[in-house]
N, C-alpha and C positions, 0 to 999 in steps of 0.2 A: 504494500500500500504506500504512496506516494507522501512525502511530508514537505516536500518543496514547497517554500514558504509563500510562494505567489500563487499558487494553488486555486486556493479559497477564492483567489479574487478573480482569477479566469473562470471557476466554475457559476459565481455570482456572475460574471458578466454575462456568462450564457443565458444565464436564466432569464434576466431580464432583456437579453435582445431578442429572446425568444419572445418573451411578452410584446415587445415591440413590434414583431414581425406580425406576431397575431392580429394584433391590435388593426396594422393596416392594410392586411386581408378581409378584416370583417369591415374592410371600408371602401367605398368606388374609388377609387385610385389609378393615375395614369400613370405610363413610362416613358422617361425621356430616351432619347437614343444619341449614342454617346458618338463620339468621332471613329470610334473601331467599329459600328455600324450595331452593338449591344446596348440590350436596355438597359435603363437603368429605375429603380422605381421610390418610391418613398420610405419602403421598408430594407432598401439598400440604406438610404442617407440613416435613417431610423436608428438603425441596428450599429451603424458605424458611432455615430456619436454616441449612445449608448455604451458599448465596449469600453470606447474612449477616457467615455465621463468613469468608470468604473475602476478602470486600469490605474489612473489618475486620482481616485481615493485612498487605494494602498498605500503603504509605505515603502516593500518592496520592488512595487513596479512600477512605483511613479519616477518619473524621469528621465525612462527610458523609450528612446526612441520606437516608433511604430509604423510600419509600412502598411497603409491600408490600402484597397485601391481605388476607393472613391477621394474623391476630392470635390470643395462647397461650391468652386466656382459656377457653375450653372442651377448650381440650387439656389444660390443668392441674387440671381437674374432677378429684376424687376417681373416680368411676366410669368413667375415659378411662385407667387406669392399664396395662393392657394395650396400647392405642395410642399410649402414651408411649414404653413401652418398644419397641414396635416404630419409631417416632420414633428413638430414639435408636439402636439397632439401624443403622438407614439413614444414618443422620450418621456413625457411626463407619464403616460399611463404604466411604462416598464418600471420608473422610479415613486409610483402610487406617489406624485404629485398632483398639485389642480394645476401647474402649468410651468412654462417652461422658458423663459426669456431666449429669445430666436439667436440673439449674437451668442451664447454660451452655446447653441446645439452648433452655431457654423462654425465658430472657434473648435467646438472640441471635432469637429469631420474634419477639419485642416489639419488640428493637433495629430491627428492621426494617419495621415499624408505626409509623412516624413521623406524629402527628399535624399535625405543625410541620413536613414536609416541604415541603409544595407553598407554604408563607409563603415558604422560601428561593428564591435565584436558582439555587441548582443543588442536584439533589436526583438521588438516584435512584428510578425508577418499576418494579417487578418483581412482575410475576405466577406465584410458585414450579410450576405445573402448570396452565398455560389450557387449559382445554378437559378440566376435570374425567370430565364425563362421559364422553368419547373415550377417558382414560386408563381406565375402570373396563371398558370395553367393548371393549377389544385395539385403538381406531383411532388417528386423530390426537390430539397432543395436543404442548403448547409447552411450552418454560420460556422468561419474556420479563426480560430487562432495557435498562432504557436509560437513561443522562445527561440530563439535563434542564436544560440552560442559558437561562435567560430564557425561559421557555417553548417552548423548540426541544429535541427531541431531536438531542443529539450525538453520539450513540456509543452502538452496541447490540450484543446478542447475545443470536439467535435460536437456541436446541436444541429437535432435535426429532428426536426420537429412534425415532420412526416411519418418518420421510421417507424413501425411496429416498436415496439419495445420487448421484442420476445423474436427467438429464430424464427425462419420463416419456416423450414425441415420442407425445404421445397414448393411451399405454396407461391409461388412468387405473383402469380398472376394479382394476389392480394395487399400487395405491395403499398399501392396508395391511398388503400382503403383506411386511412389512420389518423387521426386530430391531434392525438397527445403526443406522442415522441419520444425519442430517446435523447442523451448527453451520455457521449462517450469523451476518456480522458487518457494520459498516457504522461507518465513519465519518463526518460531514458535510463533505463538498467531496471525500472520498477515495475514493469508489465502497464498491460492496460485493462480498464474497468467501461462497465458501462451501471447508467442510470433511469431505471425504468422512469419517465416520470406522470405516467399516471397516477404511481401512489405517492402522496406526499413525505413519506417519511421513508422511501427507499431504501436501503442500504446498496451500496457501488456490486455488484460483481464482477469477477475476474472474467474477460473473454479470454479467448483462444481462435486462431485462425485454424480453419481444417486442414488433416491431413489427406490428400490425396492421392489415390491408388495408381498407381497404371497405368491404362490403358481406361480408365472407367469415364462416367460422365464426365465433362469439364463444364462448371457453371460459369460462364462468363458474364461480370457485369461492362458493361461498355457505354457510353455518350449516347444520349437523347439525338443529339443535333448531329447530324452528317459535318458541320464545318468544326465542333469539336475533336472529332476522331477520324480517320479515315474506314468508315464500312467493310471497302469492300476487301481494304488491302488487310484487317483484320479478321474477317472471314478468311482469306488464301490465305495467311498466316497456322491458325490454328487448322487449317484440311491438312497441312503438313504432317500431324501430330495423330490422324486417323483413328481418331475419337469421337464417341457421340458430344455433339454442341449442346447443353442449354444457355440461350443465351439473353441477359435479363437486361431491357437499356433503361437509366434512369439518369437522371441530372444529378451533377454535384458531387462533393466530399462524401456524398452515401455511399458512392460504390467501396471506398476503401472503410468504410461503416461494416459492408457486409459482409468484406473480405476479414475485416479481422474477428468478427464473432461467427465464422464460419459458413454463413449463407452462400458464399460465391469462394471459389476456387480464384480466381484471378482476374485483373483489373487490367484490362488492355489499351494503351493511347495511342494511335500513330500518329506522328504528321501528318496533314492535310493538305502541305505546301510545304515547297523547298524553303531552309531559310528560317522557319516556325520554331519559337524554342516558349517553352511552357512558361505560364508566372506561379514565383516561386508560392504566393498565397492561395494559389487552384490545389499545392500537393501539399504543403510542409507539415497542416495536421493532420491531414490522413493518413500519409507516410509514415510519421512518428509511431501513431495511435498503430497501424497496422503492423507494422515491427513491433512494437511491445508483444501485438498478441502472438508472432512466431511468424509470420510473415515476411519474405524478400521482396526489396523494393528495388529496381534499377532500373537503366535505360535499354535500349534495342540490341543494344553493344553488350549488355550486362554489366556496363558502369555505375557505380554506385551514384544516386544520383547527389548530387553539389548546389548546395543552397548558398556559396559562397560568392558567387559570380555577379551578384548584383539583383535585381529584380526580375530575371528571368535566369531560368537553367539552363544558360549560353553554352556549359560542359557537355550537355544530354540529350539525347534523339530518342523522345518518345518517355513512356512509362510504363512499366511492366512494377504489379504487387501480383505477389499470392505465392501459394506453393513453394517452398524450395526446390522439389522436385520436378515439379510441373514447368515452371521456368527455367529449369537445368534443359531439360528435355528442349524448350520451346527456342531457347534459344542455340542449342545445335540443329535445329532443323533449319533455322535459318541462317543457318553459316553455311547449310550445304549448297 
Protein backbone atom coordinates (compact mmCIF):
# COMPACT_ATOMS: atom_id res chain seq x y z
CA UNK A 1 0.00 0.00 0.00
CA UNK A 2 1.40 3.33 -1.08
CA UNK A 3 2.31 6.07 1.69
CA UNK A 4 3.70 8.66 -0.76
CA UNK A 5 2.84 11.63 0.99
CA UNK A 6 1.00 13.41 -2.02
CA UNK A 7 -1.15 10.61 -2.36
CA UNK A 8 -4.04 11.82 -0.53
CA UNK A 9 -4.07 14.91 -2.40
CA UNK A 10 -4.14 13.35 -6.02
CA UNK A 11 -6.78 10.93 -4.98
CA UNK A 12 -8.96 14.09 -3.56
CA UNK A 13 -8.39 15.62 -6.66
CA UNK A 14 -9.87 12.95 -8.59
CA UNK A 15 -12.68 12.89 -6.75
CA UNK A 16 -13.63 16.20 -7.06
CA UNK A 17 -12.86 16.44 -10.98
CA UNK A 18 -14.93 13.74 -11.11
CA UNK A 19 -17.77 15.68 -9.56
CA UNK A 20 -16.84 18.39 -11.95
CA UNK A 21 -17.15 16.33 -14.84
CA UNK A 22 -20.49 15.04 -13.76
CA UNK A 23 -21.63 18.10 -12.86
CA UNK A 24 -21.35 19.39 -16.79
CA UNK A 25 -22.63 16.30 -18.33
CA UNK A 26 -25.93 16.65 -16.41
CA UNK A 27 -25.74 20.09 -18.26
CA UNK A 28 -26.38 21.25 -22.20
CA UNK A 29 -22.88 22.10 -22.93
CA UNK A 30 -20.90 22.99 -26.17
CA UNK A 31 -17.32 22.19 -27.41
CA UNK A 32 -14.87 24.31 -28.66
CA UNK A 33 -12.60 22.90 -31.23
CA UNK A 34 -9.01 23.54 -30.61
CA UNK A 35 -6.32 24.25 -33.47
CA UNK A 36 -5.28 20.24 -33.66
CA UNK A 37 -8.94 20.09 -35.00
CA UNK A 38 -10.08 18.29 -31.15
CA UNK A 39 -12.79 19.24 -28.96
CA UNK A 40 -12.49 20.71 -26.22
CA UNK A 41 -15.51 21.17 -23.78
CA UNK A 42 -16.37 22.79 -20.30
CA UNK A 43 -15.62 19.70 -18.40
CA UNK A 44 -12.04 19.71 -20.00
CA UNK A 45 -11.56 23.57 -18.51
CA UNK A 46 -13.66 22.18 -15.30
CA UNK A 47 -11.61 19.24 -14.29
CA UNK A 48 -8.27 21.20 -15.13
CA UNK A 49 -8.78 23.89 -12.60
CA UNK A 50 -10.19 21.65 -10.32
CA UNK A 51 -6.86 19.23 -10.04
CA UNK A 52 -5.11 22.56 -10.18
CA UNK A 53 -6.94 24.35 -7.24
CA UNK A 54 -6.36 20.81 -5.21
CA UNK A 55 -2.61 20.04 -6.18
CA UNK A 56 -2.17 23.65 -4.84
CA UNK A 57 -3.73 23.08 -1.39
CA UNK A 58 -1.13 20.43 -0.36
CA UNK A 59 1.89 21.15 1.10
CA UNK A 60 3.76 18.58 -0.78
CA UNK A 61 2.73 19.21 -4.14
CA UNK A 62 2.28 22.71 -4.19
CA UNK A 63 4.90 24.36 -6.02
CA UNK A 64 5.53 22.03 -8.27
CA UNK A 65 5.29 22.59 -11.77
CA UNK A 66 2.29 20.81 -13.80
CA UNK A 67 1.81 20.19 -17.51
CA UNK A 68 -1.75 20.04 -18.26
CA UNK A 69 -2.97 20.21 -21.64
CA UNK A 70 -5.58 22.67 -21.63
CA UNK A 71 -4.75 26.16 -21.51
CA UNK A 72 -7.41 29.49 -20.55
CA UNK A 73 -6.64 31.35 -23.47
CA UNK A 74 -9.93 30.64 -25.50
CA UNK A 75 -11.94 30.02 -22.54
CA UNK A 76 -11.28 33.75 -21.57
CA UNK A 77 -12.54 34.94 -25.10
CA UNK A 78 -15.11 37.47 -24.75
CA UNK A 79 -17.66 35.23 -26.62
CA UNK A 80 -16.97 31.99 -24.36
CA UNK A 81 -18.76 33.97 -21.43
CA UNK A 82 -21.52 31.43 -21.06
CA UNK A 83 -18.97 28.58 -20.85
CA UNK A 84 -17.02 30.23 -18.36
CA UNK A 85 -19.78 30.58 -16.27
CA UNK A 86 -20.61 27.00 -16.61
CA UNK A 87 -16.76 26.51 -15.98
CA UNK A 88 -17.17 27.99 -12.95
CA UNK A 89 -20.49 26.48 -12.02
CA UNK A 90 -18.55 22.97 -12.17
CA UNK A 91 -15.51 24.03 -9.98
CA UNK A 92 -17.78 25.32 -7.40
CA UNK A 93 -20.04 22.22 -7.24
CA UNK A 94 -16.76 19.78 -7.18
CA UNK A 95 -15.47 22.03 -4.18
CA UNK A 96 -19.43 22.12 -2.51
CA UNK A 97 -19.11 25.98 -2.97
CA UNK A 98 -22.07 28.56 -3.87
CA UNK A 99 -19.57 29.90 -6.37
CA UNK A 100 -16.45 30.45 -7.70
CA UNK A 101 -14.77 33.81 -8.76
CA UNK A 102 -13.90 33.36 -12.64
CA UNK A 103 -10.00 34.89 -12.49
CA UNK A 104 -9.11 32.04 -9.71
CA UNK A 105 -10.74 29.19 -12.16
CA UNK A 106 -8.57 30.83 -15.20
CA UNK A 107 -5.58 31.48 -13.14
CA UNK A 108 -5.59 28.02 -11.76
CA UNK A 109 -6.11 26.34 -15.95
CA UNK A 110 -2.82 28.46 -16.60
CA UNK A 111 -1.33 27.48 -13.39
CA UNK A 112 -1.59 24.21 -14.75
CA UNK A 113 -0.16 24.91 -18.33
CA UNK A 114 3.36 24.95 -17.20
CA UNK A 115 5.50 25.80 -20.12
CA UNK A 116 8.77 25.19 -17.98
CA UNK A 117 7.26 21.95 -16.76
CA UNK A 118 8.84 19.18 -18.54
CA UNK A 119 12.68 21.47 -18.10
CA UNK A 120 12.08 20.38 -14.25
CA UNK A 121 13.15 16.92 -12.66
CA UNK A 122 9.74 16.42 -11.29
CA UNK A 123 6.72 17.83 -12.61
CA UNK A 124 3.30 16.99 -12.88
CA UNK A 125 1.67 15.48 -16.39
CA UNK A 126 -2.45 15.70 -16.33
CA UNK A 127 -4.92 15.36 -19.00
CA UNK A 128 -8.29 17.05 -17.10
CA UNK A 129 -10.91 14.79 -19.53
CA UNK A 130 -8.82 12.12 -22.10
CA UNK A 131 -10.95 10.96 -24.33
CA UNK A 132 -12.89 14.02 -25.11
CA UNK A 133 -14.98 12.67 -27.57
CA UNK A 134 -16.04 9.46 -25.40
CA UNK A 135 -17.18 12.07 -22.68
CA UNK A 136 -19.54 14.17 -25.35
CA UNK A 137 -20.90 10.78 -26.45
CA UNK A 138 -22.05 8.96 -22.91
CA UNK A 139 -18.76 6.30 -23.37
CA UNK A 140 -15.25 6.19 -21.86
CA UNK A 141 -13.43 8.77 -20.83
CA UNK A 142 -10.40 9.47 -18.19
CA UNK A 143 -9.07 12.17 -15.96
CA UNK A 144 -5.17 11.24 -15.81
CA UNK A 145 -2.56 12.44 -13.58
CA UNK A 146 0.99 11.52 -12.61
CA UNK A 147 4.41 12.53 -10.86
CA UNK A 148 7.05 12.61 -13.00
CA UNK A 149 10.48 12.11 -11.55
CA UNK A 150 13.49 12.14 -13.84
CA UNK A 151 11.47 11.20 -16.54
CA UNK A 152 9.70 8.17 -14.79
CA UNK A 153 6.28 8.22 -13.77
CA UNK A 154 5.95 7.83 -9.87
CA UNK A 155 2.78 8.16 -8.66
CA UNK A 156 -0.68 8.27 -10.50
CA UNK A 157 -4.31 8.42 -10.46
CA UNK A 158 -6.59 7.13 -12.91
CA UNK A 159 -10.64 8.21 -12.64
CA UNK A 160 -12.88 7.10 -14.78
CA UNK A 161 -15.99 7.50 -14.12
CA UNK A 162 -17.43 5.25 -16.76
CA UNK A 163 -15.78 2.07 -15.76
CA UNK A 164 -17.68 -0.69 -14.15
CA UNK A 165 -16.06 -0.90 -10.81
CA UNK A 166 -15.86 -4.63 -10.88
CA UNK A 167 -14.06 -7.08 -13.83
CA UNK A 168 -15.81 -7.33 -16.80
CA UNK A 169 -14.97 -11.63 -16.89
CA UNK A 170 -15.78 -10.87 -20.45
CA UNK A 171 -18.94 -9.16 -20.77
CA UNK A 172 -17.55 -6.33 -22.50
CA UNK A 173 -20.27 -5.45 -24.67
CA UNK A 174 -21.58 -3.85 -21.05
CA UNK A 175 -18.81 -1.67 -20.86
CA UNK A 176 -20.75 1.70 -20.84
CA UNK A 177 -23.48 0.76 -19.24
CA UNK A 178 -22.18 2.43 -15.84
CA UNK A 179 -22.61 6.18 -13.81
CA UNK A 180 -20.53 5.51 -10.97
CA UNK A 181 -16.96 4.40 -11.80
CA UNK A 182 -13.99 3.55 -10.71
CA UNK A 183 -10.37 5.52 -9.31
CA UNK A 184 -7.45 3.45 -9.81
CA UNK A 185 -3.97 4.58 -8.33
CA UNK A 186 -0.22 3.21 -8.41
CA UNK A 187 2.66 3.83 -6.84
CA UNK A 188 6.24 2.80 -8.28
CA UNK A 189 7.73 -0.39 -6.49
CA UNK A 190 4.05 -0.21 -4.41
CA UNK A 191 1.68 -2.00 -6.86
CA UNK A 192 -1.59 -0.78 -7.83
CA UNK A 193 -5.06 -0.50 -6.38
CA UNK A 194 -8.37 0.26 -7.57
CA UNK A 195 -11.52 2.13 -5.88
CA UNK A 196 -14.89 0.82 -6.37
CA UNK A 197 -16.65 4.19 -5.93
CA UNK A 198 -20.03 3.25 -5.76
CA UNK A 199 -19.63 2.45 -2.13
CA UNK A 200 -18.60 5.23 -0.19
CA UNK A 201 -16.52 3.89 2.24
CA UNK A 202 -14.48 1.48 -0.01
CA UNK A 203 -11.43 0.19 0.84
CA UNK A 204 -8.54 0.27 -2.35
CA UNK A 205 -7.96 -3.38 -3.65
CA UNK A 206 -4.87 -4.71 -5.15
CA UNK A 207 -5.23 -5.35 -9.06
CA UNK A 208 -3.38 -7.48 -11.12
CA UNK A 209 -2.86 -7.56 -15.00
CA UNK A 210 -3.74 -11.05 -16.57
CA UNK A 211 -1.60 -13.78 -17.30
CA UNK A 212 -1.84 -14.83 -20.77
CA UNK A 213 -1.78 -18.33 -22.34
CA UNK A 214 -0.56 -19.07 -25.63
CA UNK A 215 -1.98 -19.34 -28.22
CA UNK A 216 -5.58 -18.56 -26.42
CA UNK A 217 -7.89 -15.46 -26.85
CA UNK A 218 -6.06 -12.05 -27.10
CA UNK A 219 -8.47 -9.38 -25.71
CA UNK A 220 -7.46 -6.30 -27.25
CA UNK A 221 -8.42 -2.82 -26.11
CA UNK A 222 -7.79 -0.30 -28.98
CA UNK A 223 -8.99 3.61 -29.81
CA UNK A 224 -12.50 4.68 -30.53
CA UNK A 225 -11.23 7.05 -33.27
CA UNK A 226 -9.43 5.78 -36.59
CA UNK A 227 -7.17 9.18 -36.22
CA UNK A 228 -6.15 7.95 -32.69
CA UNK A 229 -4.74 4.41 -33.75
CA UNK A 230 -4.19 3.05 -36.87
CA UNK A 231 -7.05 0.08 -37.51
CA UNK A 232 -6.05 -1.50 -39.87
CA UNK A 233 -2.26 -1.71 -39.42
CA UNK A 234 -3.37 -3.05 -35.85
CA UNK A 235 -5.46 -5.69 -37.15
CA UNK A 236 -2.26 -7.07 -39.67
CA UNK A 237 -0.23 -6.75 -36.70
CA UNK A 238 -1.97 -9.01 -34.21
CA UNK A 239 -3.18 -11.92 -37.74
CA UNK A 240 0.77 -12.24 -37.27
CA UNK A 241 0.26 -13.96 -33.93
CA UNK A 242 -2.71 -16.58 -35.36
CA UNK A 243 -4.95 -16.13 -32.48
CA UNK A 244 -8.56 -15.63 -31.98
CA UNK A 245 -9.19 -11.51 -31.73
CA UNK A 246 -11.53 -10.08 -29.01
CA UNK A 247 -11.25 -6.82 -29.74
CA UNK A 248 -12.94 -4.04 -27.29
CA UNK A 249 -12.56 -0.19 -28.70
CA UNK A 250 -13.14 2.59 -26.03
CA UNK A 251 -11.74 6.16 -25.49
CA UNK A 252 -9.18 7.07 -23.10
CA UNK A 253 -6.71 6.10 -20.14
CA UNK A 254 -9.43 3.12 -19.68
CA UNK A 255 -7.81 0.89 -21.96
CA UNK A 256 -4.69 0.78 -19.64
CA UNK A 257 -7.66 0.61 -16.70
CA UNK A 258 -8.46 -2.72 -18.07
CA UNK A 259 -5.38 -3.88 -18.82
CA UNK A 260 -4.18 -3.70 -15.46
CA UNK A 261 -7.17 -5.24 -13.56
CA UNK A 262 -7.15 -7.93 -16.05
CA UNK A 263 -10.06 -7.27 -18.46
CA UNK A 264 -7.85 -6.99 -21.63
CA UNK A 265 -4.65 -8.66 -22.44
CA UNK A 266 -3.17 -5.76 -24.28
CA UNK A 267 -3.34 -2.07 -25.21
CA UNK A 268 -2.29 -1.53 -28.87
CA UNK A 269 -1.35 2.21 -30.50
CA UNK A 270 0.13 2.67 -33.87
CA UNK A 271 0.84 5.75 -35.77
CA UNK A 272 -1.47 7.13 -37.89
CA UNK A 273 1.14 9.37 -39.62
CA UNK A 274 4.68 9.55 -40.25
CA UNK A 275 6.22 11.92 -37.99
CA UNK A 276 3.27 11.35 -34.94
CA UNK A 277 4.89 10.92 -31.47
CA UNK A 278 2.30 10.41 -28.43
CA UNK A 279 1.77 13.34 -25.52
CA UNK A 280 3.25 12.29 -22.70
CA UNK A 281 -0.34 13.15 -20.51
CA UNK A 282 -2.57 10.57 -23.04
CA UNK A 283 0.13 7.59 -21.38
CA UNK A 284 2.00 8.53 -18.02
CA UNK A 285 -0.93 7.35 -15.61
CA UNK A 286 -1.82 4.58 -17.33
CA UNK A 287 1.45 3.33 -17.89
CA UNK A 288 2.40 3.67 -14.26
CA UNK A 289 -0.89 2.31 -12.96
CA UNK A 290 -0.50 -0.80 -15.42
CA UNK A 291 3.12 -1.79 -14.55
CA UNK A 292 2.29 -1.74 -10.99
CA UNK A 293 -0.34 -4.22 -11.75
CA UNK A 294 2.51 -6.60 -13.60
CA UNK A 295 2.19 -5.39 -16.88
CA UNK A 296 4.86 -4.33 -19.80
CA UNK A 297 4.63 -1.09 -21.36
CA UNK A 298 6.85 -0.14 -24.49
CA UNK A 299 7.14 1.03 -27.81
CA UNK A 300 6.82 -0.89 -31.42
CA UNK A 301 10.66 -1.35 -31.08
CA UNK A 302 10.11 -2.73 -27.49
CA UNK A 303 11.69 0.41 -26.06
CA UNK A 304 10.83 1.32 -22.96
CA UNK A 305 8.89 4.20 -23.24
CA UNK A 306 10.78 7.82 -22.01
CA UNK A 307 8.71 10.46 -20.48
CA UNK A 308 11.89 12.60 -20.54
CA UNK A 309 11.90 14.15 -23.88
CA UNK A 310 9.63 16.84 -23.34
CA UNK A 311 5.92 16.96 -23.93
CA UNK A 312 5.73 14.31 -26.21
CA UNK A 313 7.42 10.64 -26.57
CA UNK A 314 9.82 12.08 -29.21
CA UNK A 315 12.16 8.47 -28.08
CA UNK A 316 8.83 6.04 -29.09
CA UNK A 317 6.97 4.62 -32.19
CA UNK A 318 3.75 3.64 -30.87
CA UNK A 319 2.55 1.84 -27.48
CA UNK A 320 2.31 -1.55 -26.60
CA UNK A 321 0.90 -2.56 -22.59
CA UNK A 322 -0.05 -5.82 -21.50
CA UNK A 323 1.38 -9.22 -21.21
CA UNK A 324 4.92 -9.89 -20.90
CA UNK A 325 4.59 -12.72 -22.98
CA UNK A 326 2.08 -11.64 -25.29
CA UNK A 327 4.29 -8.80 -26.26
CA UNK A 328 7.43 -10.97 -26.40
CA UNK A 329 5.65 -12.91 -28.98
CA UNK A 330 4.11 -9.66 -30.64
CA UNK A 331 6.86 -8.03 -31.15
CA UNK A 332 9.09 -10.96 -32.86
CA UNK A 333 6.45 -11.27 -35.25
CA UNK A 334 7.14 -8.16 -36.30
CA UNK A 335 10.61 -8.13 -36.72
CA UNK A 336 10.01 -10.91 -39.20
Amino acid sequence: MSTHPMLPALLLAQRRAMRATRFVSSSMHAALVKSDTSPVTAADFASQAVLSLTLSEDDAARGIPILGEEDADSLARPENAELRKLVRSAVAFAFERDSMREHDVLNAIQDAHSPYATSEARFFTLDPVDGTKGFLRGGQYAIALALIEDGTPVLAALGCPHLPPFSLDGAMDSINNHAVGTLQYAERANGAFEVDLQVPSASPRMIRAREWKSGSTIRVAESVEAAHSAHDECAKALALLSCPIASLRLDSQAKYALVARGDADLYIRMPTRAGYFECIWDHAAGVLIAQEAGARACDLNGNALDFSAGERLFNNLGVLCGDEELITQLLAALCR
